[in-house]
SEKEBA-665495 format. One record per residue (C-alpha): chain; x, y, z. Coordinates in steps of 0.02 Angstrom, whole numbers, plus 32768, in hexadecimal, padded with zeros to 4 digits. Each point is the difference from the previous one (the first is absolute). Layout:
BEGIN
 chain    x    y    z
     A    X    Y    Z
...
END
This chain:
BEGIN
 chain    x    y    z
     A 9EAD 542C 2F78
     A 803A 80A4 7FAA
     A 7F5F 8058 8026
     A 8013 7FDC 80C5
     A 80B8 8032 7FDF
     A 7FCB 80A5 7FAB
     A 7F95 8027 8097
     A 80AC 800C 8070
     A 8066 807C 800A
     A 809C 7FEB 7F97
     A 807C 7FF0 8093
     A 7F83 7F41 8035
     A 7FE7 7FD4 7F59
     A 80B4 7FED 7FD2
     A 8026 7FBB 80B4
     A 7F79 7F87 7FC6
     A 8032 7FDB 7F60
     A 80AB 7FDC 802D
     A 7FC2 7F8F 80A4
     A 7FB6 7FA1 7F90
     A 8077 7FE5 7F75
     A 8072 7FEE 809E
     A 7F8B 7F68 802F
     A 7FF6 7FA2 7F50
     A 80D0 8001 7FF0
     A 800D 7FD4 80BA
     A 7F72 7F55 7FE0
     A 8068 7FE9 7F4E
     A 80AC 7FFB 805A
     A 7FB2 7F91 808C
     A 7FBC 7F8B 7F88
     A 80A1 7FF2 7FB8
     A 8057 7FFB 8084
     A 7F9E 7F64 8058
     A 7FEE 7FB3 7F54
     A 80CD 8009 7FF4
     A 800A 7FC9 80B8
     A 7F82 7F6D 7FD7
     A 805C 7FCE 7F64
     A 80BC 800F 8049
     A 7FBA 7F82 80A0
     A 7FBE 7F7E 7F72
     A 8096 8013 7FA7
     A 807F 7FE4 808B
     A 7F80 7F70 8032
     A 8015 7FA7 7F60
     A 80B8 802B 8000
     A 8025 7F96 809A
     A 7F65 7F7C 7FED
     A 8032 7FE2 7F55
     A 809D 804E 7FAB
     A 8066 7FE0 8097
     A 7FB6 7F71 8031
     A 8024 7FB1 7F54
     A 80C9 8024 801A
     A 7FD9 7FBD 80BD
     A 7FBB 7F44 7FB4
     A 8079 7FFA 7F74
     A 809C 7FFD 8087
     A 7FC9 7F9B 8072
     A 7FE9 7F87 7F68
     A 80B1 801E 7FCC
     A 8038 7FE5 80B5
     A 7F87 7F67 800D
     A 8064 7FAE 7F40
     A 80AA 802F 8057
     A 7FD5 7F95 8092
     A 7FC7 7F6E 7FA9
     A 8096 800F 7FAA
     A 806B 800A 8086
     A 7FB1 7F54 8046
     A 8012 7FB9 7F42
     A 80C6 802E 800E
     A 8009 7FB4 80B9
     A 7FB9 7F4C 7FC7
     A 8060 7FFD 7F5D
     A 80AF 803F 802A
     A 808E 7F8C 8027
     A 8082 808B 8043
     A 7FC7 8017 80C7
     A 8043 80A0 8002
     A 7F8C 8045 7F67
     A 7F89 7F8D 8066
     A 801A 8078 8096
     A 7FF6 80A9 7FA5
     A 7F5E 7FD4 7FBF
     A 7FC5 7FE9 80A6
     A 8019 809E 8021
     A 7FCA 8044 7F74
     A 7F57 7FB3 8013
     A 7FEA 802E 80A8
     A 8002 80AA 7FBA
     A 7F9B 7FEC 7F75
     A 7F7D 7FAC 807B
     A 7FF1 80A3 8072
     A 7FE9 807F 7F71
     A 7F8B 7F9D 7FC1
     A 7F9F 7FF7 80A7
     A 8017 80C0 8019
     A 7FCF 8025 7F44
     A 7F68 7F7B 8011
     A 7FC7 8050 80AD
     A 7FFB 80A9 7FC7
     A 7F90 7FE2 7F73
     A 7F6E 7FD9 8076
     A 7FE3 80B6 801A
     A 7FDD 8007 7F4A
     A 7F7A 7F7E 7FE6
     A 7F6E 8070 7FF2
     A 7F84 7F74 7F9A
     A 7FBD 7F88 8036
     A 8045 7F7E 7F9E
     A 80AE 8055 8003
     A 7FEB 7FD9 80BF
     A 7FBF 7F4E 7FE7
     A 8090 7FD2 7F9B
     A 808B 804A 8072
     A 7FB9 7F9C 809A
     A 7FF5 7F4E 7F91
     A 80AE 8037 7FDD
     A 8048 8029 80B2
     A 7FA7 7F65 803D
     A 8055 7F9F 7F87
     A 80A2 804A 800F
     A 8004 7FB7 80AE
     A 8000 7F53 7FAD
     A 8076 8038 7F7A
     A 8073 8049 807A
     A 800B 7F5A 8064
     A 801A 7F80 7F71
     A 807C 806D 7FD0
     A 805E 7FFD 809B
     A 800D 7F38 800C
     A 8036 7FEC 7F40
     A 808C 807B 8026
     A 801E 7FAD 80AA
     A 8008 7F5F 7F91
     A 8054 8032 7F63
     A 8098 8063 803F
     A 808A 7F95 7FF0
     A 806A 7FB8 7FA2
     A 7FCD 7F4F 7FFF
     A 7FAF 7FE9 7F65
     A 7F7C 7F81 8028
     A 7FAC 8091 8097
     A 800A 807D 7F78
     A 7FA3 7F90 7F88
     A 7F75 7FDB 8071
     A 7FFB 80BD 8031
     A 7FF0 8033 7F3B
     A 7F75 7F71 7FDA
     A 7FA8 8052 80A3
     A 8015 8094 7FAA
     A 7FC5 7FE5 7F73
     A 7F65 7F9F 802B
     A 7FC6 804A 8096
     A 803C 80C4 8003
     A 8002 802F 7F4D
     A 7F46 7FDD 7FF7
     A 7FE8 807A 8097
     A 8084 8082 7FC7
     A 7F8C 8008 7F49
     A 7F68 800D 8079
     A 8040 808D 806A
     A 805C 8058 7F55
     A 7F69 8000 7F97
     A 7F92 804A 808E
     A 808A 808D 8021
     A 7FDB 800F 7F44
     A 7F55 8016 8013
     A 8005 8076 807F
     A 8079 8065 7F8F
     A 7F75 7FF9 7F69
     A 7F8E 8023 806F
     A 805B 80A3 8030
     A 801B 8029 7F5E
     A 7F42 7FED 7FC1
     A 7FD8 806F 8084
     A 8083 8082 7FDA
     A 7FC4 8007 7F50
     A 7F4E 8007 803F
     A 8019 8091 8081
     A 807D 8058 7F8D
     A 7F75 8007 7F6F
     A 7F99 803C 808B
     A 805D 808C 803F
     A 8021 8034 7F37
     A 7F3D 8005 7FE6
     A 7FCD 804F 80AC
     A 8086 8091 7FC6
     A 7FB5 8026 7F58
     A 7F5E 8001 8055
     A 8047 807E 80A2
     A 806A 8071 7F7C
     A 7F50 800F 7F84
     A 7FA0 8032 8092
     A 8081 8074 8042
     A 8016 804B 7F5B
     A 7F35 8013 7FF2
     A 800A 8040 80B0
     A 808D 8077 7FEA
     A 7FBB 803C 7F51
     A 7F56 800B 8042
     A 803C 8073 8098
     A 8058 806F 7F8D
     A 7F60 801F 7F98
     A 7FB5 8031 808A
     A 8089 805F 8057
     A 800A 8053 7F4C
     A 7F4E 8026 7FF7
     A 7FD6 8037 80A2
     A 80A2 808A 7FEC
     A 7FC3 8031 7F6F
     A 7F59 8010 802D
     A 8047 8076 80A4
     A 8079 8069 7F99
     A 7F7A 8022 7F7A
     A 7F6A 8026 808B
     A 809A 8089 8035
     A 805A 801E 7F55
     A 7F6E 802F 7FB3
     A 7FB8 8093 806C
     A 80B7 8040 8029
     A 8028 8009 7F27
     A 7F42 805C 7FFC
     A 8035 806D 80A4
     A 80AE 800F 7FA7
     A 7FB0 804A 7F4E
     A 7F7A 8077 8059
     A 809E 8053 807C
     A 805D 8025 7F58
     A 7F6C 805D 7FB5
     A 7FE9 8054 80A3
     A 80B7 8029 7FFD
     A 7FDD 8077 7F63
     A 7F93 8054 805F
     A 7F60 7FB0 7FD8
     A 7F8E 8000 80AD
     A 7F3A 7FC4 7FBC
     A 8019 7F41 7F8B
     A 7FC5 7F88 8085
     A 8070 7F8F 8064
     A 7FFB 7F49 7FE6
     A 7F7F 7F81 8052
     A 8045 7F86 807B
     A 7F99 7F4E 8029
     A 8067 7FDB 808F
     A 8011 8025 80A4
     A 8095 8036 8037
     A 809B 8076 7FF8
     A 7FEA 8022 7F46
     A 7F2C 802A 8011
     A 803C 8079 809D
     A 8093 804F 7F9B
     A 7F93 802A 7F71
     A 7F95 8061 8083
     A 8071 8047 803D
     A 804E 803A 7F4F
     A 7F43 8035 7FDA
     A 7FF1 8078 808E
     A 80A9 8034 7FE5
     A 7FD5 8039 7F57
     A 7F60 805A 8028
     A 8065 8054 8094
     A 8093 802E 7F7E
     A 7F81 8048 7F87
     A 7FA8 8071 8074
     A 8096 8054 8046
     A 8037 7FF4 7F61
     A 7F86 805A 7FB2
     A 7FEE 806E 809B
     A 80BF 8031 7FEE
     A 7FDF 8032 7F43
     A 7F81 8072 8020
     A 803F 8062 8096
     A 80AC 8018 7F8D
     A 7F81 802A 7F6D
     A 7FBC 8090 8073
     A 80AD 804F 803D
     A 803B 7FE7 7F51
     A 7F75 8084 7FD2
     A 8038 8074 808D
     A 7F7A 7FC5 8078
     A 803A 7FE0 80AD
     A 7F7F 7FEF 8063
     A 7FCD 7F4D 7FCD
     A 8002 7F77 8070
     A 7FE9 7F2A 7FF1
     A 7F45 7FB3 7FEE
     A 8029 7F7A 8074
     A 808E 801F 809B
     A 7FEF 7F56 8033
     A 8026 7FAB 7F75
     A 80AD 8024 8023
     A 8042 7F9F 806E
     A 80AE 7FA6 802F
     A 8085 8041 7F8A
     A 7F7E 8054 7F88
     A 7FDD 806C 80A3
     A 80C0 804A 7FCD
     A 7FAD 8035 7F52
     A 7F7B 8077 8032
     A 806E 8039 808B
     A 807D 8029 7F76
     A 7F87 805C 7F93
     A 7FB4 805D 8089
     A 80A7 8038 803F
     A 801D 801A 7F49
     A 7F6D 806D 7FF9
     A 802E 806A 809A
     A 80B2 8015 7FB9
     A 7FCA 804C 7F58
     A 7F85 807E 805D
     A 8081 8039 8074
     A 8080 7FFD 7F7C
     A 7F92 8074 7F99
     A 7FDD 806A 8095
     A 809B 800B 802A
     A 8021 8024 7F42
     A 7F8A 807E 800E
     A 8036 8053 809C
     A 80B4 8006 7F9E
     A 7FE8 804D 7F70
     A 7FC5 809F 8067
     A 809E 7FE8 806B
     A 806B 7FEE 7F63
     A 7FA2 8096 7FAE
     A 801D 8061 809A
     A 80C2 7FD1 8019
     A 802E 800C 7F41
     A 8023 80C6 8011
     A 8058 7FEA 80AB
     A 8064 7F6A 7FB0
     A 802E 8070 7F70
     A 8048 8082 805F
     A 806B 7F96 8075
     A 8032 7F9F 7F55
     A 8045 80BA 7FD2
     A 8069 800F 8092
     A 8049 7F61 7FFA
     A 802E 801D 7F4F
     A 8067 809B 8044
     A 8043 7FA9 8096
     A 8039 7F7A 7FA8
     A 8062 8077 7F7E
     A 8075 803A 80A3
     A 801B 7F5F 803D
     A 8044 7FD1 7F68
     A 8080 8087 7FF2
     A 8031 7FC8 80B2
     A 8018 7F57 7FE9
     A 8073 8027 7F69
     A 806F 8068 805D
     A 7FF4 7F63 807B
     A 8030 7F87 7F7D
     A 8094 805C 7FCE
     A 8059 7FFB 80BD
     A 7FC6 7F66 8014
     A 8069 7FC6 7F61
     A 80A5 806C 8031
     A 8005 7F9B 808F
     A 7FD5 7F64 7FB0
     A 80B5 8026 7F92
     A 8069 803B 809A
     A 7FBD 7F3C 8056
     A 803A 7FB0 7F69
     A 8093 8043 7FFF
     A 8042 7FD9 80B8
     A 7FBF 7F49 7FD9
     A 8088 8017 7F68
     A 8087 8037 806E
     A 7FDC 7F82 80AB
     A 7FF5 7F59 7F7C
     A 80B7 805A 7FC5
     A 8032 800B 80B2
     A 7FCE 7F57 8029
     A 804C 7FAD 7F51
     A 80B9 8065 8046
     A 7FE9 7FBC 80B7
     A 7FEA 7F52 7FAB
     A 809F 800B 7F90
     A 806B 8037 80B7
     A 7FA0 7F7A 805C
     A 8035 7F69 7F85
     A 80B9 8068 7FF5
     A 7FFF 7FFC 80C1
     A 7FB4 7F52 800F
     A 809D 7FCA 7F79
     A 8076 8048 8083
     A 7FCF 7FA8 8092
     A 8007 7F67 7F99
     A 80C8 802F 7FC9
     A 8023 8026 80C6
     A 7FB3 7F4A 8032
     A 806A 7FBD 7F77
     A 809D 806E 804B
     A 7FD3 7FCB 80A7
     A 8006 7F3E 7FCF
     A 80A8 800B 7F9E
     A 8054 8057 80B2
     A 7FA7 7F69 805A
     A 8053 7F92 7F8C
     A 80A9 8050 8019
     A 7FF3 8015 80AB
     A 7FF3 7F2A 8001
     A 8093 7FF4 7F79
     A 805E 806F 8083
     A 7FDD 7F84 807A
     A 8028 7F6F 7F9F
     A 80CB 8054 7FBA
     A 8004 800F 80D8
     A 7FE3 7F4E 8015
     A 807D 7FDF 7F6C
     A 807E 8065 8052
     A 7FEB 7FBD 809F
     A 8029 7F56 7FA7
     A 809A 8064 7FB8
     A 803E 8028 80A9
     A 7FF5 7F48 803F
     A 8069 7FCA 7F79
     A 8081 8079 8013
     A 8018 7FDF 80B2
     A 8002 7F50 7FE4
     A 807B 8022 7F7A
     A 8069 8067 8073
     A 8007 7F66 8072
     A 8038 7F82 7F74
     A 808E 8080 7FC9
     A 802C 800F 80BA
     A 7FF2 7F47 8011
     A 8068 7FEA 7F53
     A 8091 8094 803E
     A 8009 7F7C 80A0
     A 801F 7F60 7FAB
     A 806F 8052 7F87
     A 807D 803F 807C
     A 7FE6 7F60 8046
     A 8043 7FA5 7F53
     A 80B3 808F 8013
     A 8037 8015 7F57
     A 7F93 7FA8 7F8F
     A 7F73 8049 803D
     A 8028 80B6 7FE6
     A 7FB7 801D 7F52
     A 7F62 7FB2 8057
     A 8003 8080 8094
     A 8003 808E 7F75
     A 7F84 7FB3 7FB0
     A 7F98 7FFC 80A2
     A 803A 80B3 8025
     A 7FC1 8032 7F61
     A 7F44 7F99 801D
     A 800F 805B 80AC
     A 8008 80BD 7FC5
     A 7F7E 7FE1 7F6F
     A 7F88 7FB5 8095
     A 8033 80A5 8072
     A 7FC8 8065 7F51
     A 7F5A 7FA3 7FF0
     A 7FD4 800E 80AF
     A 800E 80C7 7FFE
     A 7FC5 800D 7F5F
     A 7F5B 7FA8 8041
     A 7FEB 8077 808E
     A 8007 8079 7F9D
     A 7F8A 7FCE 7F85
     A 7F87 7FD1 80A9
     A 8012 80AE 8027
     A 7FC8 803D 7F55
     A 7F6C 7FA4 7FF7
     A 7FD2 8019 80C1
     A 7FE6 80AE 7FB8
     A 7FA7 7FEF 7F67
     A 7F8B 7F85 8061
     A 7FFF 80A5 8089
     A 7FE0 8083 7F65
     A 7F85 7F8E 7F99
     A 7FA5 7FE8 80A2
     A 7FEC 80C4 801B
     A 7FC0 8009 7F30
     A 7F78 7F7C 8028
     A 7FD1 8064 80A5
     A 7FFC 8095 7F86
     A 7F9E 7FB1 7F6A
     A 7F7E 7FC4 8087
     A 7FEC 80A0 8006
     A 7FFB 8053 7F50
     A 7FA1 7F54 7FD7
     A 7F76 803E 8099
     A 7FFD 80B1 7FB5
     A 7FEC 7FE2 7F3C
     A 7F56 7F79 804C
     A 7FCC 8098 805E
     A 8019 8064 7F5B
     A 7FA3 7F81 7F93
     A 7F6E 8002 8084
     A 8007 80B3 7FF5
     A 7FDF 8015 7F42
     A 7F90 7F74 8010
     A 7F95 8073 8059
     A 8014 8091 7F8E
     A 7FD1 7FA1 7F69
     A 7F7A 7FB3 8056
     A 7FDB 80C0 8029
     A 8017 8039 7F4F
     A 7F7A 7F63 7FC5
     A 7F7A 802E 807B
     A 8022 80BA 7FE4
     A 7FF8 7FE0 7F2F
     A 7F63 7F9B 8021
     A 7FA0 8072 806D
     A 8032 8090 7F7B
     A 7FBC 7F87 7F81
     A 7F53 7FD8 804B
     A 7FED 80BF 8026
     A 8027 8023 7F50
     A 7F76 7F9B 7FC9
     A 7F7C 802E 8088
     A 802E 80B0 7FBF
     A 7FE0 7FC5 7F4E
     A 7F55 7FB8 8043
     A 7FEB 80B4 8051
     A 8019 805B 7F5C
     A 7F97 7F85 7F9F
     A 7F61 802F 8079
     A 8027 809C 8000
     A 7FE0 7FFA 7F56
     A 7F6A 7F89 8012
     A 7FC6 80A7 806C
     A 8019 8061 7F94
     A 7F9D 7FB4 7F81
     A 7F6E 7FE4 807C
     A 7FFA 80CA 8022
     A 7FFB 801C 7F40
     A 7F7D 7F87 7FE3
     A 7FA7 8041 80A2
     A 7FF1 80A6 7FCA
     A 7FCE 7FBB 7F47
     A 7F8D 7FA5 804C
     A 7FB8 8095 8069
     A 7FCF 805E 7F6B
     A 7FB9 7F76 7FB4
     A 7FB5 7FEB 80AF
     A 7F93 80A8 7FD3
     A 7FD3 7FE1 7F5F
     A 7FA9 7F4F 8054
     A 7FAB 805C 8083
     A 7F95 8070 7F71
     A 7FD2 7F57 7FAB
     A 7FD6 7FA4 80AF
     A 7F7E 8093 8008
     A 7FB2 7FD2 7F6B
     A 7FF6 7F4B 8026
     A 7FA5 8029 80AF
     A 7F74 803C 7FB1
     A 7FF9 7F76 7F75
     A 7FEB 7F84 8094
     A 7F7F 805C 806B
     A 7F98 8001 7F5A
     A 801A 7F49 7FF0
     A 7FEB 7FBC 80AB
     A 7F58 8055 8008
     A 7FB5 7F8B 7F73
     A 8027 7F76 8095
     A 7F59 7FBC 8075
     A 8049 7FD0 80A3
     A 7FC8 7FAD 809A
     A 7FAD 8076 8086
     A 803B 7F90 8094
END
């Protein structure tokens, strides 16, 4: 089988391989699966033909005892009313015994399980009917029915109650015999089934294990040998042979293809080295034994070197052409080198004289920045002072408010004072009146009310008067809050007003400041100008003293680019 497999390619014989290991575990799990569905149906029917069926027999038995009972308590008792409750009682017992006993013909599966239930039911029907009439007879309480019902009972239906027990036995051993027989059965049939499983299952896996094995080394094997001759070809050995392949598939073509690789690589290779091996020894004009050898990205190689190639012959011609150039332009350059060196000299006394203005006026900038940030730090101090003013005034302004309301309040007060002294008046009027009325002894009374009289007059005038002075402080307090509206508007118009100048002075300061510093920046390249004429003109007379040596060198170069063979196309 692994021969025809090594035949495929590797793709169909692992498709293969695994199909048919596929195939084994699917027969194994379908085995095992019909011998577990096989073993659970003889199971269950043993369960209910004999386990169950066992429980089944044994109460209707019970059932069958408790009725016979029942009839024994009927014909014995003298008490009619335990008479009756037997009655009952067995007429219960009786119909669980007939379900229980009719249920277990489903379960007679032998054939002399079956004979024995139908002797029984047939002679049940006697049973049943004997029964009846002794019962019929025997419940009462006269003594001499009850005896004739017990002898009955005891000659006729206790033979036929042993008859039907002992074959209800035997249909219970019966069951039991067979239980034993199918259970030792099933135990055997499962060592067998799990031995032939295991065999099965072991026997698969041997040759699931061998036939993987078998696949991995037919592909293992030639990919390790592959593997070991890449690494020596990796360090750059192109002639040991390539590994042999047997089979026939992806491995036997990529060796080929490795193999013609290799012979491809070594040619260009070797093609390569020898065109570099030429231009290395100044020749040129070489060119590749085989063009069409290079192909796909290889193609990029000998494009490279023969771009390579054209490059270093125009680069020498052009070298070449240069020199004479160079040699040709090294006196001109020499004498504009000399100039240079002399202009650059009077630039440099001009840009010191520059430098010099340019750092008087870098001073007088500071210095106005010094005196605005002055002006602006003053205009701050009157700003706060003025600010501090307008604050006071508010305050003023509030404390004439709150006057102006006290005012009003002593004119409400006095108002009250006037009410009382006119009513006063009126009581000492009122008092003069009842006095003169009372003659003589009432006379120190109407000087008293004389005297309450006058100092009511007093208080009444004295109040207008006192109205009057405060109608005129409310008048002149009125005119100074009209007038500190005013001052108050003026001193905010001042504050706004040096506001503005300090805000002046700031922006003043800081453009001072920034011109300051661009002034600094001036003078600095000024300076860095300076130092580029000086090094200019240094640089100009060392300028001249190249030029003579660039001479030189032109001619060294023509002598060597003529050892050079170059390309005629």
């Amino acid at each position: 089988m692994l021969k025809k497999l090594n035949n495929l390619q590797i793709r169909d014989r692992l498709v293969r391989a695994f199909v048919t290991v596929a195939c084994i575990l699917t027969l194994v799990s379908a085995s095992i699966l019909i011998t577990m569905i096989v073993m659970s149906r003889i199971y269950a029917s043993t369960i209910v033909d004999y386990g169950f069926a066992q429980g089944d027999i044994g109460r209707a038995m019970a059932q069958f005892a408790d009725t016979r009972s029942a009839m024994r308590g009927i014909i014995g008792y003298d008490d009619q009313d335990a008479i009756d409750t037997l009655l009952e009682n067995r007429i219960t017992y009786k119909e669980q015994f007939t379900k229980e006993f009719d249920a277990l013909e489903s379960t007679m599966v032998t054939a002399e399980n079956k004979k024995l239930y139908n002797d029984v039911k047939s002679k049940l029907t006697e049973y049943w009917k004997l029964e009846e009439e002794i019962v019929t007879q025997g419940a009462t309480t006269d003594r001499e029915r009850c005896k004739l019902a017990q002898d009955r009972a005891l000659d006729t239906l206790a033979p036929m109650y042993n008859e039907i027990y002992d074959e209800l036995t035997q249909i219970m051993d019966i069951k039991v015999d067979k239980g034993q027989t199918v259970s030792s059965s099933l135990t055997l049939i499962i060592i067998i089934l799990t031995v032939v499983i295991i065999v099965f299952i072991t026997g698969s896996i041997i040759f699931a294990i061998s036939l993987g094995r078998g696949i991995a080394d037919s592909i293992a094997v030639p990919l390790d040998q592959l593997k070991a001759r890449l690494d020596i070809f990796a360090t750059g050995d192109l002639s040991s042979p390539f590994p042999t392949v047997d089979t026939k598939d992806e491995l036997a073509d990529m060796v080929n293809v490795t193999v013609n690789m290799a012979a491809s690589l070594q040619f260009i290779i070797h093609d390569v080295a020898e065109i570099l091996d030429q231009m290395a020894n100044a020749n040129f004009a070489v060119v590749s034994r085989d063009r069409k050898k290079y192909v796909g990205e290889f193609e990029g190689i000998l494009t490279a070197m023969r771009l390579l190639k054209r490059q270093m012959a125009e680069t020498l011609t052009a070298v070449n052409e240069a020199s004479n150039q160079v040699a040709a332009g090294a006196s001109n350059l020499a004498d504009a080198s000399q100039s240079l060196a002399e202009g650059a000299t009077d630039q440099a006394g001009a840009v010191e004289e520059m430098q010099a203005t340019i750092t008087t006026i870098s001073d007088d900038i500071r210095a106005t920045a010094n005196h605005a940030e002055e002006s602006y730090k003053q205009a701050r101090t009157y700003a706060d002072e003025a600010e501090r003013s307008h604050q006071e005034m508010n305050a003023m302004m509030d404390a004439m408010t709150r006057i102006n309301d006290a005012s009003q309040q002593v004119g409400n007060i006095i108002s009250e004072i006037e009410d009382i002294a006119s009513q006063t008046n009126l009581l000492s009027l009122n008092a003069s009146i009842e006095a003169a009325r009372a003659g003589e002894a009432g006379r120190g009374f109407a000087v008293v009310a004389d005297q309450i009289r006058q100092l009511a007059e007093q208080s009444a005038h004295s109040a207008a008067e006192t109205r009057t002075l405060i109608e005129t402080s409310l008048s002149a307090i009125s005119e100074g809050s009209k007038t500190a509206d005013v001052v108050n508007a003026s001193i905010d118009r001042v504050v706004k007003g040096i506001e503005l100048i300090a805000s002046s002075s700031k922006s003043i300061s800081e453009m001072a400041n920034d011109q300051a510093e661009a002034m600094k920046q001036t003078e600095q390249g000024v300076n860095q100008i300076s130092e580029v004429v000086q090094s200019n003109s240094a640089t100009a007379q060392q300028a001249s003293a190249t030029s003579e040596e660039l001479s030189a060198q032109a001619m060294t170069l023509d002598s060597l680019i003529s050892k050079f063979q170059l390309p005629t196309d």
